[in-house]
C-alpha positions in Angstrom: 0.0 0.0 0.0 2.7 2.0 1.1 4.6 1.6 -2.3 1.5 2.3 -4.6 1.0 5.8 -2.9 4.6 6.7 -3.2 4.8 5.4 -6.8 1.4 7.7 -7.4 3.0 10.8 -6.0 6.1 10.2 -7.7 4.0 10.3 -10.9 1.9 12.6 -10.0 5.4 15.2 -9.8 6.5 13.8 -12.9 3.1 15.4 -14.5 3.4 18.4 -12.8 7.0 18.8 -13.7 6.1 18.5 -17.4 3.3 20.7 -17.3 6.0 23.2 -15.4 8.7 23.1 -18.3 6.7 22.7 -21.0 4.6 26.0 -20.1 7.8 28.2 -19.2 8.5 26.8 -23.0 5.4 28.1 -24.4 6.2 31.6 -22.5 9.8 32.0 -23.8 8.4 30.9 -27.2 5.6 33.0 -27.5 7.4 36.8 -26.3 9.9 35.8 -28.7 7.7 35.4 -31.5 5.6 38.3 -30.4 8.5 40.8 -30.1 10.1 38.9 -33.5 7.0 39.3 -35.9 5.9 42.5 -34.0 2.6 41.3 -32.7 2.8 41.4 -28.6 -0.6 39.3 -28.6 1.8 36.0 -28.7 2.6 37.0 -25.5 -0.9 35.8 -24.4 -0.5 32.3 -25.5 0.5 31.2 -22.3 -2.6 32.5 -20.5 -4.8 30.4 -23.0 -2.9 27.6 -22.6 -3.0 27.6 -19.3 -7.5 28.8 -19.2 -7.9 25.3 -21.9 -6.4 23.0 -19.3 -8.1 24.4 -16.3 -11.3 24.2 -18.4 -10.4 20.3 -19.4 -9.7 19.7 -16.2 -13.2 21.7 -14.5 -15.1 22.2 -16.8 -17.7 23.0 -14.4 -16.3 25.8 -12.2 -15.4 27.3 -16.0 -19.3 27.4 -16.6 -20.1 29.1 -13.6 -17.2 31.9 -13.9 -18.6 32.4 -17.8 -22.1 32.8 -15.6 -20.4 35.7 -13.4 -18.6 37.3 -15.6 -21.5 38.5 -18.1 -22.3 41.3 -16.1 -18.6 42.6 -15.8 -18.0 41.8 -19.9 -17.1 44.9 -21.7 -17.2 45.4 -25.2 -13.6 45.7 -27.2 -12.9 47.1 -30.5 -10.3 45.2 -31.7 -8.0 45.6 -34.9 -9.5 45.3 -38.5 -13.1 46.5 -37.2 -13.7 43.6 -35.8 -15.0 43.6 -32.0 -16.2 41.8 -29.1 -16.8 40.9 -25.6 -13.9 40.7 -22.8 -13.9 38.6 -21.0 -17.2 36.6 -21.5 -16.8 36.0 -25.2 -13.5 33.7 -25.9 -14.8 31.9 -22.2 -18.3 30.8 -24.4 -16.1 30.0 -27.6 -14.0 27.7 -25.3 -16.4 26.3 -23.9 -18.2 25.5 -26.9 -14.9 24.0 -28.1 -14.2 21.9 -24.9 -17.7 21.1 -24.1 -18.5 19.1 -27.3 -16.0 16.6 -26.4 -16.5 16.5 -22.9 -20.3 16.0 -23.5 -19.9 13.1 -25.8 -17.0 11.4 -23.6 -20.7 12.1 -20.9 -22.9 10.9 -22.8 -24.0 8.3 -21.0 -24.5 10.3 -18.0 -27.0 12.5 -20.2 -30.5 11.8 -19.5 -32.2 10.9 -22.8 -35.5 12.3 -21.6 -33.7 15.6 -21.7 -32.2 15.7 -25.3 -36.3 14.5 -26.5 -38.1 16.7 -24.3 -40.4 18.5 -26.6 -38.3 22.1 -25.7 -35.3 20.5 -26.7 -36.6 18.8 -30.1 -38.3 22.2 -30.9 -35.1 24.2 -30.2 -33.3 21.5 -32.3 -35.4 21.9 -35.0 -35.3 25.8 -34.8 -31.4 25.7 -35.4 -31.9 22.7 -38.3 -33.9 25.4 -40.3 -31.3 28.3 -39.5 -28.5 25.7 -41.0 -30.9 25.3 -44.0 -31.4 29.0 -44.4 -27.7 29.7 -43.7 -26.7 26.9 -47.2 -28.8 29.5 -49.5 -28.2 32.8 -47.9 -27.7 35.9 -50.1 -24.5 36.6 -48.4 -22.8 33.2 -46.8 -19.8 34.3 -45.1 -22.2 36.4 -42.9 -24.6 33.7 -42.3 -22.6 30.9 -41.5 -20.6 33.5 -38.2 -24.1 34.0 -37.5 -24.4 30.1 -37.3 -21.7 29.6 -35.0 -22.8 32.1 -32.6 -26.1 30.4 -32.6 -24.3 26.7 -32.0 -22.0 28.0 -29.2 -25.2 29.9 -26.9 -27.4 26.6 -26.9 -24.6 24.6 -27.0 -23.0 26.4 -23.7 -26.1 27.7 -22.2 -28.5 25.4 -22.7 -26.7 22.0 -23.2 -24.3 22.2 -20.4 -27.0 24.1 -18.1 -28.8 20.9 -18.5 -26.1 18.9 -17.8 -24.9 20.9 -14.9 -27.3 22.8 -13.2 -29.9 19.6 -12.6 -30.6 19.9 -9.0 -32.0 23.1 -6.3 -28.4 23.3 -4.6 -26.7 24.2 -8.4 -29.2 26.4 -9.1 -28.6 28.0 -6.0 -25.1 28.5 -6.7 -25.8 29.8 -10.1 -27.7 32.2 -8.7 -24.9 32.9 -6.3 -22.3 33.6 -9.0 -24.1 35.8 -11.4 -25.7 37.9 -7.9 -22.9 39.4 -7.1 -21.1 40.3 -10.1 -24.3 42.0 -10.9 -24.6 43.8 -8.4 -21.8 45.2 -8.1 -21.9 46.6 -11.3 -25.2 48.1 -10.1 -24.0 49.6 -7.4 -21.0 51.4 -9.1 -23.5 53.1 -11.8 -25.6 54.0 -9.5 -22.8 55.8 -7.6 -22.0 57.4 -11.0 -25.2 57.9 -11.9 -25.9 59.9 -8.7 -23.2 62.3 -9.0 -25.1 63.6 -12.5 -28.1 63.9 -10.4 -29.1 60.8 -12.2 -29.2 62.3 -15.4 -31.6 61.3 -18.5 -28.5 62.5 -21.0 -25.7 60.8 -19.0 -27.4 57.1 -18.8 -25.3 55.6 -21.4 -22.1 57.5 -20.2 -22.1 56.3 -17.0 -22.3 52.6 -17.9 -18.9 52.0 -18.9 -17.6 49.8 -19.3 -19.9 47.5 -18.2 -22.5 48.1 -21.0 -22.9 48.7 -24.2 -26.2 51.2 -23.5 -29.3 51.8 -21.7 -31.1 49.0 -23.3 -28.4 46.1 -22.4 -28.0 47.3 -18.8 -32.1 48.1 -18.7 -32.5 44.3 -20.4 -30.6 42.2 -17.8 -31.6 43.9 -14.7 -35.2 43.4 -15.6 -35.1 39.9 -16.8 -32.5 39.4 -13.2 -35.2 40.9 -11.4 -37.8 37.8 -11.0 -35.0 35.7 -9.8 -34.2 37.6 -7.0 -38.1 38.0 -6.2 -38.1 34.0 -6.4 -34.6 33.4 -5.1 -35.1 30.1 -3.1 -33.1 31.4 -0.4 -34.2 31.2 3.0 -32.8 33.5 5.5 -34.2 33.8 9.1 -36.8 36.4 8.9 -35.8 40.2 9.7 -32.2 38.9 10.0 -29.2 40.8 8.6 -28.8 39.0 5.4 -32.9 39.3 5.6 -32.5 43.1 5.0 -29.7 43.4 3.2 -31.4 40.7 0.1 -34.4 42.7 0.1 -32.2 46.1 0.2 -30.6 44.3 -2.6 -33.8 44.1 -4.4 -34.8 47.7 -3.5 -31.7 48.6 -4.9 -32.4 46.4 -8.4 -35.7 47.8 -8.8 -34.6 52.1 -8.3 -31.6 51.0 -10.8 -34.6 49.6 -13.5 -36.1 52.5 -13.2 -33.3 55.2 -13.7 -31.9 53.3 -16.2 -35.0 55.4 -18.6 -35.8 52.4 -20.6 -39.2 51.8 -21.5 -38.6 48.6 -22.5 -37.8 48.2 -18.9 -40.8 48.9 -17.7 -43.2 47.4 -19.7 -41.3 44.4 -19.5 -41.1 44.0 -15.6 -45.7 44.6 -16.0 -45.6 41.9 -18.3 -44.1 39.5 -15.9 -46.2 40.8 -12.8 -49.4 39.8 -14.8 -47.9 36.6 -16.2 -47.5 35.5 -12.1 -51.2 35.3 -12.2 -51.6 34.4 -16.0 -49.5 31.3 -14.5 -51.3 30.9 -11.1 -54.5 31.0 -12.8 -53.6 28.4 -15.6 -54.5 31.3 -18.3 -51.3 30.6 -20.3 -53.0 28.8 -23.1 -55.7 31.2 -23.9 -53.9 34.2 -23.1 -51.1 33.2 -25.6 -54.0 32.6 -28.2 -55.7 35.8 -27.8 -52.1 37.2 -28.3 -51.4 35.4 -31.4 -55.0 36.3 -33.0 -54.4 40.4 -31.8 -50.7 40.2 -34.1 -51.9 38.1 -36.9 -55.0 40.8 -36.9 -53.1 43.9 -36.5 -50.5 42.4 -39.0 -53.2 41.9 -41.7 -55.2 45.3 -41.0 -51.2 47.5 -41.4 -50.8 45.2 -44.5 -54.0 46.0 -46.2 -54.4 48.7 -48.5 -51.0 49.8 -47.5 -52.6 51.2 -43.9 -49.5 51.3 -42.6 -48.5 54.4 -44.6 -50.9 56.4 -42.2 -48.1 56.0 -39.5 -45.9 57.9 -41.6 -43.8 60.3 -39.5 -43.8 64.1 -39.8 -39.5 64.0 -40.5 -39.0 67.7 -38.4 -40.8 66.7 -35.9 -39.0 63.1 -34.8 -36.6 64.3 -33.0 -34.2 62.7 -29.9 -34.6 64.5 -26.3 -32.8 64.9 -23.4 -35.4 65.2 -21.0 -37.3 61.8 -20.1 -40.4 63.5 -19.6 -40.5 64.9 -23.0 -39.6 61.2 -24.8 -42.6 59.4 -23.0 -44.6 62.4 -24.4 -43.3 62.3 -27.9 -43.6 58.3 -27.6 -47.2 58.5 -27.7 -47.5 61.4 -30.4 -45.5 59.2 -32.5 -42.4 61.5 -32.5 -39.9 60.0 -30.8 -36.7 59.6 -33.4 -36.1 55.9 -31.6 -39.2 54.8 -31.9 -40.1 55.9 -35.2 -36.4 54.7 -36.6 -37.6 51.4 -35.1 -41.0 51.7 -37.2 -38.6 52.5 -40.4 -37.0 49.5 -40.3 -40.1 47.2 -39.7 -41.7 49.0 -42.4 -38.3 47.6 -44.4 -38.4 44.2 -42.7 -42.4 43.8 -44.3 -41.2 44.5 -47.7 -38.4 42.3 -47.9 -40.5 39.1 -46.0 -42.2 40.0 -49.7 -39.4 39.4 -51.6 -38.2 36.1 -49.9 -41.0 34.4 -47.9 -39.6 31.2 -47.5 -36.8 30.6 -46.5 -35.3 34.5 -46.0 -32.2 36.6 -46.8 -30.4 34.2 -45.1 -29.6 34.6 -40.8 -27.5 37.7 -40.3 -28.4 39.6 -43.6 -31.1 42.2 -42.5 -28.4 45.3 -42.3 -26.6 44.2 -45.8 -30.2 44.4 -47.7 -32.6 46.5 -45.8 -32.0 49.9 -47.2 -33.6 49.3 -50.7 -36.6 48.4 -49.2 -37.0 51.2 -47.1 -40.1 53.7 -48.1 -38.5 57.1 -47.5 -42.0 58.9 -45.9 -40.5 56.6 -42.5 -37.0 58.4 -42.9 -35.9 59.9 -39.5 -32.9 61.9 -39.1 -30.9 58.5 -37.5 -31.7 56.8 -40.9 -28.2 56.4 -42.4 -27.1 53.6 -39.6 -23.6 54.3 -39.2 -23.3 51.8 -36.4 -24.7 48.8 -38.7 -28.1 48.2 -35.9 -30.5 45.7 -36.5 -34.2 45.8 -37.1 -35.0 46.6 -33.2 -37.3 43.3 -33.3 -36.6 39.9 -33.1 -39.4 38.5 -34.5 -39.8 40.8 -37.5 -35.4 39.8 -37.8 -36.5 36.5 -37.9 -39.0 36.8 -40.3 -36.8 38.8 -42.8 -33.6 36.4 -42.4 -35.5 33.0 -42.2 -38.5 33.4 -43.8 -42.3 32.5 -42.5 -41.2 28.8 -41.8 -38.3 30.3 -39.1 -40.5 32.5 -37.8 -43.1 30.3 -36.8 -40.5 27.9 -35.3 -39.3 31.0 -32.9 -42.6 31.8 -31.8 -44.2 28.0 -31.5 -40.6 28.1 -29.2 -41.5 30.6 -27.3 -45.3 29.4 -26.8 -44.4 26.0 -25.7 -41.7 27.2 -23.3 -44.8 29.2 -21.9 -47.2 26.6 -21.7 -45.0 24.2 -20.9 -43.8 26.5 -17.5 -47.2 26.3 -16.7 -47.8 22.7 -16.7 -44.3 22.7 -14.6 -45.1 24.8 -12.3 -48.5 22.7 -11.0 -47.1 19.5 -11.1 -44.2 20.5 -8.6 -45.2 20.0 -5.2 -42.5 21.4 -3.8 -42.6 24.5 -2.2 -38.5 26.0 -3.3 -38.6 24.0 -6.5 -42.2 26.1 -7.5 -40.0 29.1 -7.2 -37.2 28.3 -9.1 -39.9 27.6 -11.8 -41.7 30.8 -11.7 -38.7 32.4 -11.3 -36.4 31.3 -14.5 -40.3 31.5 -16.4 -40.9 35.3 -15.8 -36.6 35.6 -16.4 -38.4 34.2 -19.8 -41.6 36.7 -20.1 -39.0 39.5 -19.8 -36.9 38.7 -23.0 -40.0 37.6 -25.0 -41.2 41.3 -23.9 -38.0 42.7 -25.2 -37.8 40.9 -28.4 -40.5 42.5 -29.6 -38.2 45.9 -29.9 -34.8 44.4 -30.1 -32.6 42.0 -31.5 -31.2 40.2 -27.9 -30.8 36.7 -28.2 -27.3 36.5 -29.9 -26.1 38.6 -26.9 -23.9 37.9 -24.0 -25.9 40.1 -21.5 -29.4 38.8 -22.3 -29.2 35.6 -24.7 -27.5 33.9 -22.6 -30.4 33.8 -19.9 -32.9 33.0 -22.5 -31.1 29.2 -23.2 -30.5 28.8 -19.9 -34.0 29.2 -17.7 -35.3 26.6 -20.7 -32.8 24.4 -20.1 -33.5 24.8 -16.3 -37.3 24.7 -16.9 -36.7 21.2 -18.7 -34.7 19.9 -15.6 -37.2 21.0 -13.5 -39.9 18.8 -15.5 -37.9 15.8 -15.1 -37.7 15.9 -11.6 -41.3 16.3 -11.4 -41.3 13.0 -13.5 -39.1 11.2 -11.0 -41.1 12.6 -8.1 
């Protein structure tokens, strides 16, 4: 016994030796070559090297530092135009690279009843029809990066969710991870914030670097929101930590609202009333009565070109720097963000005209939309320098996948509804009802945010969307085993 042991550790310094020499190798190699070829980012080679055999190694505590850094990701400009998310980004591209691997050499350990849950056949067919779209796209090289961004969010959010986060105790750490990363970042802008006198004009400044705009911070606070409400932590009642979580949530909510986003607040309404849409077991025919209102409003803009009598007045769509004023000109229609918004969808309609089927192809709405534009929408915004989308996920859909993708998306959305419903009153537990209600309003939120913006390929918001379905599915298999 003796022997083995020693023979082990010997070994076990022999690995750690090699690992030693052959990464003070890799460092001596890589300055030289940066300094030699004048490109210093060689120098970082090491640092990746080191961040691919952590993640082979824990893979899991990798998933959860991805989780808490998304709220301290900033973007990056990087060389070439080309830019992107520090450090969340290359930490969901090495995941996706590791995690394919590690969740074959797994398999067996997957549940089966997960991968042919109806969410997960659904969402599996959703990206089958983006691949098909992607092979005939008008502009291929755009498509098929759009494709890969799409493969590594389910594949890291809602494949190794499911995988990982399978029982109360890892959602609870989950929770943990992204909390406070969050809220520290809340708690420096608001510090910012208040030294502006929490200033309408200064909202985007006083983000940085932590978000991109109002929209992004405004988007994950509000969908972060009903999982603090439902946070299936139990502290002693009127206790310290008592105080301070609902201070905490005190603090969330008077950050929603100064961070002026409409969106915001519409979105957080939306998930009050679905509580009780969900309580009452409304879901279904709430969700029809939806569906029926857009197919008819759709239908009523369409005909006889009705929509034309939205046409701005161009003088009067103007930005402001006074909130008052924008929730003013928001219902008169002359509010130069909402109108842009109504420009492009005006765009989006006419080009679902010229390719019904099967789209422009998944990423191509910027590259084609301006030729379909009708020029009695044009606001003063209209040239797009910054290359925005069409401000509406579904319409996006629509133009870049045609009528068959845009079904998919919403019959996706529906059944994770309905299906959140049927999982919520089967559970007869108490803590595991709230996860449930919890990760399903998380899902309300983005639904209510799709409809005026393009979120679900981002880091700040898209991740959460694969991830409370892939919780919601784990949730419904434990029902089945209880």
């Amino acid at each position: 016994m003796r022997a083995n042991q020693l023979m082990h550790q010997s070994r076990k310094t022999s690995e750690l030796q090699v690992l030693f020499w052959g990464l003070a190798l890799i460092t001596l190699l890589s300055i030289w070559a940066g300094v030699a070829l004048n490109f210093i980012y060689l120098a970082g080679l090491p640092l990746l090297v080191l961040a691919i055999y952590w993640t082979m190694m824990d893979i899991r505590t990798i998933y959860f530092l991805l989780m808490a850094c998304i709220p301290l990701s900033t973007e990056v400009v990087l060389p070439n135009g080309f830019g992107t998310d520090l450090p969340d980004e290359p930490l969901i591209v090495g995941l996706f690279l590791v995690s394919i691997p590690f969740l074959f050499h797994n398999i067996h350990r997957i549940s089966s009843k997960f991968i042919l849950h109806p969410i997960s056949l659904l969402l599996l067919l959703h990206f089958s029809w983006i691949l098909l779209c992607t092979l005939q796209s008008k502009l291929l090289f755009v498509s098929v990066k759009y494709l890969l961004a799409k493969s590594w969010y389910i594949v890291v959010f809602y494949c190794l969710t499911g995988y990982f986060i399978d029982r109360r105790e890892q959602y609870q750490r989950l929770f943990w991870w992204v909390f406070w990363p969050l809220i520290f970042t809340v708690a420096v802008i608001m510090l910012r914030h208040a030294l502006t006198g929490f200033s309408f004009a200064e909202i985007n400044f006083v983000l940085r670097p932590f978000y991109r705009n109002h929209v992004s911070y405004a988007g994950l606070l509000a969908l972060f929101f009903p999982l603090m409400w439902f946070a299936p932590v139990q502290f002693p009642r009127f206790s310290l930590k008592w105080y301070l979580f609902f201070g905490a949530m005190g603090l969330m909510l008077l950050a929603i609202y100064f961070t002026y986003t409409r969106a915001a607040y519409v979105a957080v309404v939306m998930a009050a009333g679905a509580y009780f849409i969900i309580k009452w077991r409304l879901m279904r025919p709430v969700l029809a009565v939806a569906g029926v209102a857009l197919i008819v409003g759709f239908l009523y803009l369409s005909y006889d070109n009705n929509y034309l009598d939205f046409a701005p007045d161009f003088n009067k769509t103007i930005s402001h720097e006074n909130f008052g004023n924008l929730m003013e000109a928001t219902y008169k229609m002359e509010d130069i963000s909402t109108m842009e918004r109504v420009y492009r969808w005006v765009a989006a309609f006419q080009m679902s005209l010229d390719r019904p089927w099967m789209g422009f192809g998944p990423g191509n709405f910027v590259n084609f939309y301006q030729s379909y534009t009708i020029t009695s929408f044009q606001t003063y915004v209209s040239d797009n320098p910054e290359g925005s989308g069409v401000h509406c996920y579904y319409l996006m859909t629509l133009v870049e996948q045609g009528y068959v993708g845009l079904i998919l998306f919403i019959a996706l959305s529906f059944l994770v509804l309905i299906q959140a419903e049927k999982i919520y009153h089967r559970c007869t537990d108490p803590i595991r009802q709230r996860i449930i209600m919890a990760v399903t309003l998380c899902t309300v939120v983005m639904d209510a945010f799709l409809l005026i913006n393009d979120m679900v390929e981002t880091d700040k918001m898209g991740s959460f969307f694969f991830v409370c379905m892939a919780v919601l599915v784990n949730q419904d298999l434990e029902n089945n085993k209880k």
